[in-house]
N, C-alpha and C positions, 0 to 999 in steps of 0.2 A: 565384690567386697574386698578387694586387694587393693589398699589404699595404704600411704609411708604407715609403720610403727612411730610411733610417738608416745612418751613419759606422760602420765595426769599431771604433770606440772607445764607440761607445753600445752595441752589440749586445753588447760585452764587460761594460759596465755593468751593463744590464738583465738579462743570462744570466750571472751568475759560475758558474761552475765547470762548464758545461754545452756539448755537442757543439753546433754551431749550422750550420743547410744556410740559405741564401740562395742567392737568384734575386742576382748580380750586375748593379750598373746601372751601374757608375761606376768606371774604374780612373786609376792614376797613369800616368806618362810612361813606366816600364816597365813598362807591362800588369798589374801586379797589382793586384787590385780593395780599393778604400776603402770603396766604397757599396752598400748590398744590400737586398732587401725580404726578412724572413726568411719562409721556409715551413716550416720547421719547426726543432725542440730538443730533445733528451733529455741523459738523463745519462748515457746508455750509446751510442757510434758507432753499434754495429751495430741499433738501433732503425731510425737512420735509411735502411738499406741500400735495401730497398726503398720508399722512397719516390726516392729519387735513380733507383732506376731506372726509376721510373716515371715520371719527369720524361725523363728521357732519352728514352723510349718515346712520348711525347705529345706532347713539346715541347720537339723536339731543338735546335731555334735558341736554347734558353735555356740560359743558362750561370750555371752551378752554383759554389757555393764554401764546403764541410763542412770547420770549424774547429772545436777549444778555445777556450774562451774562460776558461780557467783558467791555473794556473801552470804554462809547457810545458817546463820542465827544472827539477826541485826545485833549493835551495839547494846541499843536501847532495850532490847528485849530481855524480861529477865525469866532464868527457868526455873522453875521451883520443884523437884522432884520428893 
């Protein structure tokens, strides 16, 4: 699991349109994480299921962060809350 550190804005670079799990190493002043060494990608979420759990299962002190790194609410979509 020792792969470069990389910014969510590189990871979004180099994977467009793709699920991305990272081992987090770096977060902002409210706790959520900027910097990550990735462990794995697909184009489909449920690819990565187990393997996050098998992280969990091996190497529970590591903390985990399975994002898009695509466009996360279309244009045309509207949300009405």
């Amino acid at each position: 699991m020792k792969n470069e550190e990389l910014a969510l804005e590189e990871v979004q670079r180099r994977y467009p349109d793709k699920w991305v799990l990272l081992e987090e190493t770096e977060w902002d002043e409210e706790g959520f994480p900027v910097k990550g060494r990735m462990i794995a990608y697909s184009s489909n979420r449920d690819s990565l299921v187990e393997k996050i759990r098998l992280i969990r299962r091996e190497h529970p002190e590591v903390k985990t962060f399975c994002f898009y790194t695509g466009e996360k609410i279309p244009e045309e979509l509207v949300v009405i809350l």
